[in-house]
MDAnalysis code that builds the backbone (N, CA, C; Angstrom):
import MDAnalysis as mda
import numpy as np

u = mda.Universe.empty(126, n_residues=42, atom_resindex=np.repeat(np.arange(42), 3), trajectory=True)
u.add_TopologyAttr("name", ["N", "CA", "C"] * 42)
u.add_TopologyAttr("resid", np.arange(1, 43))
u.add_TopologyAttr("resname", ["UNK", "UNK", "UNK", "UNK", "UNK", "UNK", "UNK", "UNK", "UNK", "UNK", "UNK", "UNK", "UNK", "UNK", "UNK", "UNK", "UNK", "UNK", "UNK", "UNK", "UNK", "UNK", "UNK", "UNK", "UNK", "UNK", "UNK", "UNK", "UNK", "UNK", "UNK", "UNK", "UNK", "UNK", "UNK", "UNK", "UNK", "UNK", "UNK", "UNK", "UNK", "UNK"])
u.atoms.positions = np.array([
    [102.478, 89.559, 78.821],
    [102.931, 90.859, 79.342],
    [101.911, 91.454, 80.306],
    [100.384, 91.690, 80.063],
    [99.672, 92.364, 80.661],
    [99.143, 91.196, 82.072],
    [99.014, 90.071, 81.819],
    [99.045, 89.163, 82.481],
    [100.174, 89.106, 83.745],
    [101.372, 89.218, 83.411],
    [101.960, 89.048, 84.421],
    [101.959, 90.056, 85.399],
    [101.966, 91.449, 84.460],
    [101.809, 93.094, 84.951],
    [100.743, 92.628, 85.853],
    [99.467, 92.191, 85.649],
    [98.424, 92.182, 86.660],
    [98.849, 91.049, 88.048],
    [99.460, 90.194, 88.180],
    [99.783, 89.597, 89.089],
    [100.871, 90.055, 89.960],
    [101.854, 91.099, 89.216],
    [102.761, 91.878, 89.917],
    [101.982, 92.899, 90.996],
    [100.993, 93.489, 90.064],
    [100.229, 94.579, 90.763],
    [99.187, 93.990, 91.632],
    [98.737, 92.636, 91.820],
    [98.403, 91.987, 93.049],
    [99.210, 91.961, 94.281],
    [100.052, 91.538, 93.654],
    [100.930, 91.065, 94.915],
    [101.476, 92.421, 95.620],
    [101.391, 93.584, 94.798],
    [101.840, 94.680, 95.356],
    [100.495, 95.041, 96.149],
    [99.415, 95.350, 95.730],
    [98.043, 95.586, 96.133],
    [97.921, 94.660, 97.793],
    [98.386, 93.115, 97.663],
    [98.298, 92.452, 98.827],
    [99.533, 92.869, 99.910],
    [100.135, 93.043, 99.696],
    [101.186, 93.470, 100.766],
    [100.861, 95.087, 101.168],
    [100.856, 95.717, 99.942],
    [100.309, 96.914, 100.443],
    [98.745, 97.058, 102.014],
    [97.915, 96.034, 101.805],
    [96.388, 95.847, 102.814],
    [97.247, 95.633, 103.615],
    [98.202, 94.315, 103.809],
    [98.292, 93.887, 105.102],
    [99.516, 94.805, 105.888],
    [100.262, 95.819, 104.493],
    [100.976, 96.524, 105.943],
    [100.251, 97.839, 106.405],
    [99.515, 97.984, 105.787],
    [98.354, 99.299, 105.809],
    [97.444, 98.493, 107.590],
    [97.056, 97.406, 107.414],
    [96.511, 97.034, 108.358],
    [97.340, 96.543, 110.236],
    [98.581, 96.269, 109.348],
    [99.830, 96.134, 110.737],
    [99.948, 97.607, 111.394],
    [99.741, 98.592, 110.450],
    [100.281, 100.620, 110.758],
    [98.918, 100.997, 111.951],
    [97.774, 100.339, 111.000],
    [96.901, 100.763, 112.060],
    [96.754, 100.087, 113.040],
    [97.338, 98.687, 113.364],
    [97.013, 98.090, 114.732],
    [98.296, 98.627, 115.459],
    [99.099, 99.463, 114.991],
    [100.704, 99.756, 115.588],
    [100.138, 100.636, 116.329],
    [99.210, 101.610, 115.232],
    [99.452, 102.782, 115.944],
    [97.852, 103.379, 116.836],
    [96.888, 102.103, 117.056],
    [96.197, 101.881, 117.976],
    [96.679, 101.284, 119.116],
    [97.342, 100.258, 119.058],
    [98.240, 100.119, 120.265],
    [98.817, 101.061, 120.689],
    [99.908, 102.028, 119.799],
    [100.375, 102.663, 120.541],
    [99.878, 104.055, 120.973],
    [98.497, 104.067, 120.964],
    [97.638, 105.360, 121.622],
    [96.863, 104.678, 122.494],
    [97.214, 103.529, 122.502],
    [96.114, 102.989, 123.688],
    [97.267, 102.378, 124.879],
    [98.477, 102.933, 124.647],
    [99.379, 102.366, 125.834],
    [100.084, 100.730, 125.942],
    [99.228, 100.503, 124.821],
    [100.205, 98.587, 124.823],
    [101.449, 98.166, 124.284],
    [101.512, 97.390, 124.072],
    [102.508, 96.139, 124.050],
    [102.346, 95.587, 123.249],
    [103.113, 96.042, 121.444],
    [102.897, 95.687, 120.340],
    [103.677, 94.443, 120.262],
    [104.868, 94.783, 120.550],
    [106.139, 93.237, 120.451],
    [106.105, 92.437, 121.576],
    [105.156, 92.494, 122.640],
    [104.968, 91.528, 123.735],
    [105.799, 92.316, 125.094],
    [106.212, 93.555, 125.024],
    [107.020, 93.868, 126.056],
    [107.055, 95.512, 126.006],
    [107.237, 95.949, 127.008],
    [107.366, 97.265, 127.153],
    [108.160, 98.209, 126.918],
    [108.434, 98.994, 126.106],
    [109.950, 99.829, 125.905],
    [109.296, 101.200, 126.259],
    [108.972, 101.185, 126.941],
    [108.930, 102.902, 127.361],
    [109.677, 102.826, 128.701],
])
């Protein structure tokens, strides 16, 4: 039980960094004027 609880709460913990880390390269790109998806939509 507590075992699996802790591997659930990894995997939540790991997805949580890497979209925490996608938000801030989004939203440095998008104060710095770039081209997050390879193309321009403004």
């Amino acid at each position: 039980m507590t075992g699996k609880r802790l591997i659930i709460l990894g995997v939540i913990a790991i997805v949580g960094i890497i979209m925490g880390r996608l938000a801030v390269r989004a939203l440095l790109n998008f104060l710095m004027g770039g081209t997050l998806f390879g193309g321009n939509f403004l």
